[in-house]
PABAKE-368258 format. One record per residue: residue number from 1; chain; x, y, z of N, C-alpha, C, CB in turn. Coordinates in nm, 3 decimals, m for minus. Glycine has a CB too. Example, Ala and Ser with C-alpha at 12.3 -4.5 7.8 and 13.67 -1.06 7.14 Angstrom:
BEGIN
node num=1	chaine=A	n_u=1.319	n_v=m0.569	n_w=0.780	ca_u=1.230	ca_v=m0.450	ca_w=0.780	c_u=1.320	c_v=m0.330	c_w=0.780	cb_u=1.131	cb_v=m0.447	cb_w=0.905
node num=2	chaine=A	n_u=1.285	n_v=m0.225	n_w=0.708	ca_u=1.367	ca_v=m0.106	ca_w=0.714	c_u=1.290	c_v=0.003	c_w=0.787	cb_u=1.408	cb_v=m0.060	cb_w=0.572
//
This chain:
BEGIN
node num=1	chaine=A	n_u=0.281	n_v=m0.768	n_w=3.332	ca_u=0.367	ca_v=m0.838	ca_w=3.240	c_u=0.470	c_v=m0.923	c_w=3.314	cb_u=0.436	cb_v=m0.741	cb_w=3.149
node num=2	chaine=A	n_u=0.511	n_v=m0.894	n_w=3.482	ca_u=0.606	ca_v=m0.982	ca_w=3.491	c_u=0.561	c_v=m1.095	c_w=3.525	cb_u=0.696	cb_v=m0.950	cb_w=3.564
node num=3	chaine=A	n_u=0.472	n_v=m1.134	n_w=3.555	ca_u=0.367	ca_v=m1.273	ca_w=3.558	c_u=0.310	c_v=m1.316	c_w=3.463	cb_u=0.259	cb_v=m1.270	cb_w=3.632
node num=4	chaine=A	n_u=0.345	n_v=m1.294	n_w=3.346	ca_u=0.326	ca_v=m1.367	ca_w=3.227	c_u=0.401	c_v=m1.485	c_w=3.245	cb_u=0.363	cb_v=m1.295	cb_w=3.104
node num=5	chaine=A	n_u=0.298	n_v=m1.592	n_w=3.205	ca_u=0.402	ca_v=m1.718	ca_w=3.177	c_u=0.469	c_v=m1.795	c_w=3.015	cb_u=0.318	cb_v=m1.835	cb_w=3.248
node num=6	chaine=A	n_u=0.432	n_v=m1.854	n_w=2.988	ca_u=0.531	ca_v=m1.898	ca_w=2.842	c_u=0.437	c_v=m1.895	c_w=2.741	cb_u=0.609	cb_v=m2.065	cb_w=2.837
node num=7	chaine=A	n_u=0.324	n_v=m1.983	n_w=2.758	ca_u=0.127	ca_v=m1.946	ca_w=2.687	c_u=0.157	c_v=m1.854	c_w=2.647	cb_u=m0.030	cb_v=m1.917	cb_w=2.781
node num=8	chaine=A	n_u=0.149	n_v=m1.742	n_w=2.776	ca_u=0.119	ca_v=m1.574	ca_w=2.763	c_u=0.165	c_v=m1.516	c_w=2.671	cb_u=0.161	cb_v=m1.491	cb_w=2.860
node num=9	chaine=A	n_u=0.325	n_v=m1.532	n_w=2.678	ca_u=0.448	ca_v=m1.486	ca_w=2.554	c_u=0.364	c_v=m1.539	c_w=2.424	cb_u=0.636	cb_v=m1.585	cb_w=2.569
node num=10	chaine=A	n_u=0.329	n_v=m1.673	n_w=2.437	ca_u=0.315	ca_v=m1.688	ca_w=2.287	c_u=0.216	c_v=m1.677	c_w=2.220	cb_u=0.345	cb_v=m1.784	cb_w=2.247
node num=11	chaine=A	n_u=0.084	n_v=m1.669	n_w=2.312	ca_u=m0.030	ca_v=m1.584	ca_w=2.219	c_u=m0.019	c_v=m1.465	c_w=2.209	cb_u=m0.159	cb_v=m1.586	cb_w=2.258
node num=12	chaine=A	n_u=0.076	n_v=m1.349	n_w=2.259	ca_u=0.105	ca_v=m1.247	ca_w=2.253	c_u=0.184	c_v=m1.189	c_w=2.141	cb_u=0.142	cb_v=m1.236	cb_w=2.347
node num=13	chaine=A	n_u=0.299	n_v=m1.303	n_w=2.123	ca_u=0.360	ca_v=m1.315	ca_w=2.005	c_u=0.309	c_v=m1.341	c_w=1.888	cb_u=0.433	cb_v=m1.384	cb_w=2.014
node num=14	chaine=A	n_u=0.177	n_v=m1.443	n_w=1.870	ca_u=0.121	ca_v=m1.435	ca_w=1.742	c_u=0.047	c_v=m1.328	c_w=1.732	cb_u=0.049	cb_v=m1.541	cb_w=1.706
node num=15	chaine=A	n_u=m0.074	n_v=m1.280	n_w=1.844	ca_u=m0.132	ca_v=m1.195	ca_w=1.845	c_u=m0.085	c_v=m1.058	c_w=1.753	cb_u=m0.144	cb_v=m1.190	cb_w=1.965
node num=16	chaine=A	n_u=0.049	n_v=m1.009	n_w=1.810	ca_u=0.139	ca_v=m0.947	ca_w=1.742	c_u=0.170	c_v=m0.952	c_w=1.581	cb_u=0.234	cb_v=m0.982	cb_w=1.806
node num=17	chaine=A	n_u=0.250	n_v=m1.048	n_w=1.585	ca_u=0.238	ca_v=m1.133	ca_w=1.395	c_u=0.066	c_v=m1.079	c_w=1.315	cb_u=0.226	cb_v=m1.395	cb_w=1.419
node num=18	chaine=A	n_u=m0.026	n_v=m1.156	n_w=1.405	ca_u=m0.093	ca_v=m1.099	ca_w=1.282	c_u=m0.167	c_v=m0.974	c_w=1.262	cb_u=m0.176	cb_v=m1.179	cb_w=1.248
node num=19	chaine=A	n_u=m0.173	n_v=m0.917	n_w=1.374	ca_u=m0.158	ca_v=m0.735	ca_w=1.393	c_u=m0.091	c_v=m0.699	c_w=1.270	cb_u=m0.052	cb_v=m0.669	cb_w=1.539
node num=20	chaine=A	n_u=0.036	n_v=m0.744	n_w=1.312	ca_u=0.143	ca_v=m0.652	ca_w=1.200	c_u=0.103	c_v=m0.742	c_w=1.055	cb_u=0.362	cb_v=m0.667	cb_w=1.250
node num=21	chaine=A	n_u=0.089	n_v=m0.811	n_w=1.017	ca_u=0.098	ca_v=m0.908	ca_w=0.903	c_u=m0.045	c_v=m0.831	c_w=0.833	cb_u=0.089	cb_v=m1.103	cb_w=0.954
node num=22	chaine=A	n_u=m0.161	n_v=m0.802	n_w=0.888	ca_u=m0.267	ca_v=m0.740	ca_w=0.812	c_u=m0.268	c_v=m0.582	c_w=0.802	cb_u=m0.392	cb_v=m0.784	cb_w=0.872
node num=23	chaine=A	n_u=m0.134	n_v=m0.522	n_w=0.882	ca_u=m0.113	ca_v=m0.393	ca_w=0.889	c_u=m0.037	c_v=m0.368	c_w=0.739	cb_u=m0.029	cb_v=m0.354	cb_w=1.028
node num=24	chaine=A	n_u=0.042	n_v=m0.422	n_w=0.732	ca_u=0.123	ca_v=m0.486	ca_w=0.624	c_u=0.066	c_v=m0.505	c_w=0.483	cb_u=0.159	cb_v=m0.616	cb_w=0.669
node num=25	chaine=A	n_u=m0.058	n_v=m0.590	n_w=0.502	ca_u=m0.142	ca_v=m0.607	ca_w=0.383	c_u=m0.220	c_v=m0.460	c_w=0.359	cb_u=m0.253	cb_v=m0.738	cb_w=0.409
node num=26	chaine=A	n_u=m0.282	n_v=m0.416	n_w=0.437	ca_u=m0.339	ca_v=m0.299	ca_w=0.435	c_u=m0.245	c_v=m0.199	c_w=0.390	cb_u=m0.392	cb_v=m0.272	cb_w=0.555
node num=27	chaine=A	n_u=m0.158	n_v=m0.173	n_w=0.377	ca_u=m0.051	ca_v=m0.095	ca_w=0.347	c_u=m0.022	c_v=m0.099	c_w=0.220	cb_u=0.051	cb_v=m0.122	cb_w=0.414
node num=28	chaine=A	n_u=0.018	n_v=m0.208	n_w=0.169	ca_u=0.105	ca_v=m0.257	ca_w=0.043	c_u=m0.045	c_v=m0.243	c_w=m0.048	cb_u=0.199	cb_v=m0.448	cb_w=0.058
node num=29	chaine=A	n_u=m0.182	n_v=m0.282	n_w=0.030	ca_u=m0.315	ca_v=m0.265	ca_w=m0.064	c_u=m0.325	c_v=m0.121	c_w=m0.118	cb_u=m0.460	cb_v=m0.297	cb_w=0.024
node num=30	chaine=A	n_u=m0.290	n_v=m0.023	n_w=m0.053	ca_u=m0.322	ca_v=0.085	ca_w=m0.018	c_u=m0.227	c_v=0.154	c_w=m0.128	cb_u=m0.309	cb_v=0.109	cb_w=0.134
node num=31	chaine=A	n_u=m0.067	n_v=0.146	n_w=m0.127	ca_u=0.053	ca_v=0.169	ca_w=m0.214	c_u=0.013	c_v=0.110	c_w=m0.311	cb_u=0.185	cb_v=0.126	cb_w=m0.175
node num=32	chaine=A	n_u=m0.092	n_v=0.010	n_w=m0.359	ca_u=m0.024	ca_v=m0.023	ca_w=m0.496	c_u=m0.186	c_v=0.034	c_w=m0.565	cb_u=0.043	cb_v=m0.228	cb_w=m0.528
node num=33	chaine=A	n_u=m0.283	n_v=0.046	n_w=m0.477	ca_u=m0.387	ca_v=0.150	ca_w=m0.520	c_u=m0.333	c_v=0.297	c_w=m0.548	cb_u=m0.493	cb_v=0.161	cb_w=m0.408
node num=34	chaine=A	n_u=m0.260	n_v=0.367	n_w=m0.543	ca_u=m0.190	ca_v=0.463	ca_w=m0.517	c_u=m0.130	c_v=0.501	c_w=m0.618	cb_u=m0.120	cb_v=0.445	cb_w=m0.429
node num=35	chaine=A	n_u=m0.028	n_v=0.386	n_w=m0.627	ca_u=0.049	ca_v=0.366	ca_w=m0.777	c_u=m0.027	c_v=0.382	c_w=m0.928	cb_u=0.101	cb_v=0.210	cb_w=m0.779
node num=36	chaine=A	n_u=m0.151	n_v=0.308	n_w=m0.917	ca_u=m0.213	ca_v=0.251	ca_w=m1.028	c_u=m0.273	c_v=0.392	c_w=m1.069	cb_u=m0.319	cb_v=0.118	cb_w=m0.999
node num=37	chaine=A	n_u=m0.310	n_v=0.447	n_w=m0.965	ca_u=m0.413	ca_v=0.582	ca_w=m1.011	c_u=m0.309	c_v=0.714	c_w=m1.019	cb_u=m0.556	cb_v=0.619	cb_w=m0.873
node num=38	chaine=A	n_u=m0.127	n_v=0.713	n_w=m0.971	ca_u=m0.094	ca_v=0.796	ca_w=m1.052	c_u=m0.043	c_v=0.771	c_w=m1.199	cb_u=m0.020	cb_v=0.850	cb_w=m0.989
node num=39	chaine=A	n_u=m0.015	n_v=0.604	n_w=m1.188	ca_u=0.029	ca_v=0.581	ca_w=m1.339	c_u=m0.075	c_v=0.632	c_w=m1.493	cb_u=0.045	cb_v=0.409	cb_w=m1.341
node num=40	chaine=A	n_u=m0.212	n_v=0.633	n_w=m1.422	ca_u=m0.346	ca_v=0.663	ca_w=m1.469	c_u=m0.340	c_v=0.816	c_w=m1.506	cb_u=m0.460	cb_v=0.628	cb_w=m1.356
node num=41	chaine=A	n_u=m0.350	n_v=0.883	n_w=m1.418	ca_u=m0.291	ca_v=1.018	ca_w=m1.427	c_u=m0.202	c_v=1.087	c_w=m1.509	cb_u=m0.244	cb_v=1.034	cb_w=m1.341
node num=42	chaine=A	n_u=m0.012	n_v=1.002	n_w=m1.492	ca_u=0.035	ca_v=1.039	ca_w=m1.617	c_u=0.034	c_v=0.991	c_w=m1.735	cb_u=0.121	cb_v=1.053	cb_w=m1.611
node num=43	chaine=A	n_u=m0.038	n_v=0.884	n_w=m1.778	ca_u=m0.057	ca_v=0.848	ca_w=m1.850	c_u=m0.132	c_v=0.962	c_w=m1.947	cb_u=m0.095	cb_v=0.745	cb_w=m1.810
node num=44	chaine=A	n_u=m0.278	n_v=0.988	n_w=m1.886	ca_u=m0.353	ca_v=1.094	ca_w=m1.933	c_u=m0.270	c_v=1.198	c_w=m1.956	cb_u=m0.456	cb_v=1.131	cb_w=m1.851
node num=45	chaine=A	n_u=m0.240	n_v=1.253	n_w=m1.894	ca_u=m0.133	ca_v=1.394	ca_w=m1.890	c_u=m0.050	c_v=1.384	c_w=m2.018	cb_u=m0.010	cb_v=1.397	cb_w=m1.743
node num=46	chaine=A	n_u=0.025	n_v=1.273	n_w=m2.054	ca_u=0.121	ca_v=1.210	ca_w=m2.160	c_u=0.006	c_v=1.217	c_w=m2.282	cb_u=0.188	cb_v=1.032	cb_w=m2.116
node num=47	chaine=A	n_u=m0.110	n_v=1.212	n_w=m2.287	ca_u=m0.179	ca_v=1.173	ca_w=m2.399	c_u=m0.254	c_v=1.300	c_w=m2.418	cb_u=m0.264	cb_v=1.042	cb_w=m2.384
node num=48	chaine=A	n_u=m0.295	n_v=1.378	n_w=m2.352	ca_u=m0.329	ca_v=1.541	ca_w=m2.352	c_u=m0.185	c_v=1.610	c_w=m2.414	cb_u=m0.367	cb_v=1.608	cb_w=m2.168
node num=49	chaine=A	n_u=m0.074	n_v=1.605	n_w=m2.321	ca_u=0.072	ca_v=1.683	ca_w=m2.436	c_u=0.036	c_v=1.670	c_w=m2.560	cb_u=0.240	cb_v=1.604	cb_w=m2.439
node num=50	chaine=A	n_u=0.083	n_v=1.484	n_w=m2.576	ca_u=0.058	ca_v=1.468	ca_w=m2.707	c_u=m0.058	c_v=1.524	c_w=m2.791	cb_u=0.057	cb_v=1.353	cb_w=m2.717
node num=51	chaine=A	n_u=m0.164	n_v=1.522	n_w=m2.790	ca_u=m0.293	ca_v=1.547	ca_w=m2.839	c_u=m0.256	c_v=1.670	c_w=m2.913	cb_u=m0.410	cb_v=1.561	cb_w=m2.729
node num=52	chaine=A	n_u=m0.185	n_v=1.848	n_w=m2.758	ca_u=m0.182	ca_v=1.935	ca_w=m2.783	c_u=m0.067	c_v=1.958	c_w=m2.850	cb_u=m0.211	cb_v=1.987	cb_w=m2.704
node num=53	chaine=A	n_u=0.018	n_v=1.923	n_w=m2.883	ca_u=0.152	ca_v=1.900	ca_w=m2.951	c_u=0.073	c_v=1.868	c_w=m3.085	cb_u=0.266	cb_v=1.767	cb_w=m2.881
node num=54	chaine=A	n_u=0.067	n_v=1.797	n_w=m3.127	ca_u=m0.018	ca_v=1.750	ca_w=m3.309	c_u=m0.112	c_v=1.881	c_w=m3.327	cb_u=m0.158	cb_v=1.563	cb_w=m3.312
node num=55	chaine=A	n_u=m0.159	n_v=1.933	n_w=m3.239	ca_u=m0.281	ca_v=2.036	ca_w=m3.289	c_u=m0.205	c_v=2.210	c_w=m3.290	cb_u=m0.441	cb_v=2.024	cb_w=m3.149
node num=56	chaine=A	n_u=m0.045	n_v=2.213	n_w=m3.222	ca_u=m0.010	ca_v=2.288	ca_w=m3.320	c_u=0.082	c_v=2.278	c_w=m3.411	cb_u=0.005	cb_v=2.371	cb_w=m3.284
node num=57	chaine=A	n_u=0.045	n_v=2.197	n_w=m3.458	ca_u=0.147	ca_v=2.157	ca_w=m3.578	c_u=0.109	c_v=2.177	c_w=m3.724	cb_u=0.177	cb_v=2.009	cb_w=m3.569
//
């Protein structure tokens, strides 16, 4: 690394950027898959209460 010259830095630096930039996407893909299938979940859960709530009534 101490013979890197200025090039070096800066394909290193994008190199970097888009490392992190698709780490990033992969992530936020991942969280909002995540989200959707517990909102799914309580949703169901919310509609089973209910269901069993009316049936002893």
């Amino acid at each position: 690394m101490a013979n890197w010259s200025g090039s070096d830095w800066a394909i290193f630096g994008v190199a970097a950027f888009i490392a992190v930039s698709a780490l990033v996407r992969l992530m936020v893909g991942r969280r909002n898959s995540l989200l959707a299938e517990l909102e799914q979940r309580t949703a169901e859960a919310q509609r089973k209460k209910q269901a069993a709530d009316v049936g002893r009534k």
